[in-house]
C-alpha positions in Angstrom: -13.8 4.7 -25.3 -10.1 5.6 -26.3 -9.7 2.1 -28.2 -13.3 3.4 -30.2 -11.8 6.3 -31.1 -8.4 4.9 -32.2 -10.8 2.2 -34.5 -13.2 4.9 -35.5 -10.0 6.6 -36.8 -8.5 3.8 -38.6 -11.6 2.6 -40.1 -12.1 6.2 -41.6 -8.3 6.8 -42.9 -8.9 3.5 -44.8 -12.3 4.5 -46.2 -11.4 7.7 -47.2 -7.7 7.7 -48.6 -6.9 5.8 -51.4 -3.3 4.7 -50.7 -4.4 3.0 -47.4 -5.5 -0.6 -48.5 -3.0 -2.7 -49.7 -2.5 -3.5 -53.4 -3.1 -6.8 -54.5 0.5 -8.7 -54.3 1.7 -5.2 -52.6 2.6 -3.6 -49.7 0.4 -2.4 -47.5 0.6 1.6 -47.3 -0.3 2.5 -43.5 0.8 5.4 -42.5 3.3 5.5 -39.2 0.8 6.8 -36.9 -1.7 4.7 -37.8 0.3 1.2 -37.0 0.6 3.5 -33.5 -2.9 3.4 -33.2 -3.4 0.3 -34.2 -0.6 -1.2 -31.7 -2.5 0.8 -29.0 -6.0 -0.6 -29.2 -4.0 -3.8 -29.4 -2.5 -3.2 -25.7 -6.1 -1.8 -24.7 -7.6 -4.8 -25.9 -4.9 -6.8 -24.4 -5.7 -5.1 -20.9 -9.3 -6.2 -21.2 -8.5 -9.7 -22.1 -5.8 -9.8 -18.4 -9.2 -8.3 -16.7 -11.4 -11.7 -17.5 -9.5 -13.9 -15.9 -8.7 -11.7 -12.6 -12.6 -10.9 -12.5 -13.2 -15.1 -12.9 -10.8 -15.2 -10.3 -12.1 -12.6 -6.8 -15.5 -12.8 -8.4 -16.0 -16.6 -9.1 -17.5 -18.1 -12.1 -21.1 -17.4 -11.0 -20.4 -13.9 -12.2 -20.7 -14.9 -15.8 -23.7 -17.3 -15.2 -26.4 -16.0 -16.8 -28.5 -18.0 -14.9 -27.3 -17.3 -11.9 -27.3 -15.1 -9.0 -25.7 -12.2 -10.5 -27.4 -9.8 -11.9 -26.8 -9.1 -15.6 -24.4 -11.4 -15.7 -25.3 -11.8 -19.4 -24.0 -8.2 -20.1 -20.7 -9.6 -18.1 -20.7 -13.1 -20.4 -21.2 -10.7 -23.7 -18.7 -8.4 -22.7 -16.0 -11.5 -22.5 -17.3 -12.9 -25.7 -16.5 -10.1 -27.4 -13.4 -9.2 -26.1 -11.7 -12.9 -26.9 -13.4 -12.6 -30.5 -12.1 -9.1 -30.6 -8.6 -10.2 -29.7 -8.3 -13.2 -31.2 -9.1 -11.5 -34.6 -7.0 -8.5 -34.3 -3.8 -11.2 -33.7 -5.3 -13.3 -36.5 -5.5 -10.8 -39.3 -3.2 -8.3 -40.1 -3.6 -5.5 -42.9 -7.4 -5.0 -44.5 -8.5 -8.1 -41.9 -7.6 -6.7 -39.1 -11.2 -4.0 -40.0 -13.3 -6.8 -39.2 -12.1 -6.8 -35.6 -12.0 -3.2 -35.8 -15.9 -3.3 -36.3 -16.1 -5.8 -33.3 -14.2 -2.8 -30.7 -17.0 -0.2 -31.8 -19.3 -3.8 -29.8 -17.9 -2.6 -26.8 -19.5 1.0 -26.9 -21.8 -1.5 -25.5 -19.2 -1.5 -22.0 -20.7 2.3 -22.0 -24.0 1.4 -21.5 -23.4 -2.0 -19.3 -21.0 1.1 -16.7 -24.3 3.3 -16.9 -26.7 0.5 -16.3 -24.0 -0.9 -13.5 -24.3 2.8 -11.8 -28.5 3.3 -12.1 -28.9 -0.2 -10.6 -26.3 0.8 -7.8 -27.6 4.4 -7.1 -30.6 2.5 -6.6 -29.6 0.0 -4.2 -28.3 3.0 -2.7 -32.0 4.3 -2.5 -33.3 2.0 -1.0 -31.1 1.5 1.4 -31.0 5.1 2.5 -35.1 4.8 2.5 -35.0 1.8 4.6 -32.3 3.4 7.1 -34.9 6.6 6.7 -38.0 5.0 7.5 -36.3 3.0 10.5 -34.7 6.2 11.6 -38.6 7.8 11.4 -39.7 4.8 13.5 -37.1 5.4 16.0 -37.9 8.7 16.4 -41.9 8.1 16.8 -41.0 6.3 19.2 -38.4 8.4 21.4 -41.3 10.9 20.9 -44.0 8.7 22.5 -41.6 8.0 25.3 -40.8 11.5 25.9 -44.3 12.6 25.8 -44.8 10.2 28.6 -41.6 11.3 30.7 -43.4 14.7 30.4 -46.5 13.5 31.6 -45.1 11.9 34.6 -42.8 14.6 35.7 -46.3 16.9 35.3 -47.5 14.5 38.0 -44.7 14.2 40.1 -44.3 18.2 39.6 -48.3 18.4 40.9 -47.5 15.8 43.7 -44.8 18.0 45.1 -46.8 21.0 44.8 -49.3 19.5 46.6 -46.8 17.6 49.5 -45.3 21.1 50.0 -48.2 23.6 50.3 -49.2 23.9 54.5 
């Protein structure tokens, strides 16, 4: 979300102010701050690149799969996708370029909506299983019930019995 901001902000210095793009043959006039920004989404981008391989690695390669097991591993295969093409462009090109990858961070707004989707589908595992730990807790229950309804019964009986053993 940071990294979209810090693009969202360079993208609109550059469209707005008329010293920003470079000159043809010329320098390119960047303010100070906004090479600070830019070197930060960098390192954030950069962080997200380290995080592929470590989730390839505890997670296996299944986890990318689209095809297999795991769900929404498209969203996962997507997200890498775009990170690689994100980084490898904002190395690439330098100066008015480096926009183009700037439009491909603002792609992972996406990573919003794949965390959301991530928590829904696990607040619903969670409902389920605290349903199915309900509804076995309600059977166990039913069933303590039935067996102290009959515990009552039979000490009734036995309570009867010694009524009846101990009147002369």
């Amino acid at each position: 979300m940071v990294d979209a901001v810090f693009v969202i902000i360079d993208l609109g210095y550059s469209a707005i102010h008329p010293d920003c793009p470079a000159e043809p043959g010329g320098p390119v006039k960047r303010p100070e701050w906004l090479e600070i920004l830019s070197h930060c989404s960098l390192a954030i981008t950069s962080l997200f690149l380290i995080e592929i391989p470590l989730t390839l690695w505890s997670l296996g390669f299944q986890f990318l799969n689209p095809w297999g097991p795991v769900p929404h591993a498209w969203l996962h295969l997507f997200d890498a996708v775009v990170i690689v093409t994100t980084f490898s462009l904002e190395v690439a090109l330098r100066g008015q370029g480096s926009e183009l990858a700037g439009l491909l961070i603002i792609l992972r707004l996406w990573r919003i909506v794949k965390l959301v989707a991530g928590i829904t589908v696990g607040a619903g595992e969670l409902d389920e299983e605290q349903a199915e730990e309900l509804h076995k807790t309600k059977q166990e229950l039913e069933e303590t019930e039935a067996k102290l309804a009959t515990s009552l019964q039979q000490i009734s009986q036995l309570q009867r019995r010694v009524a009846q053993l101990t009147e002369p």
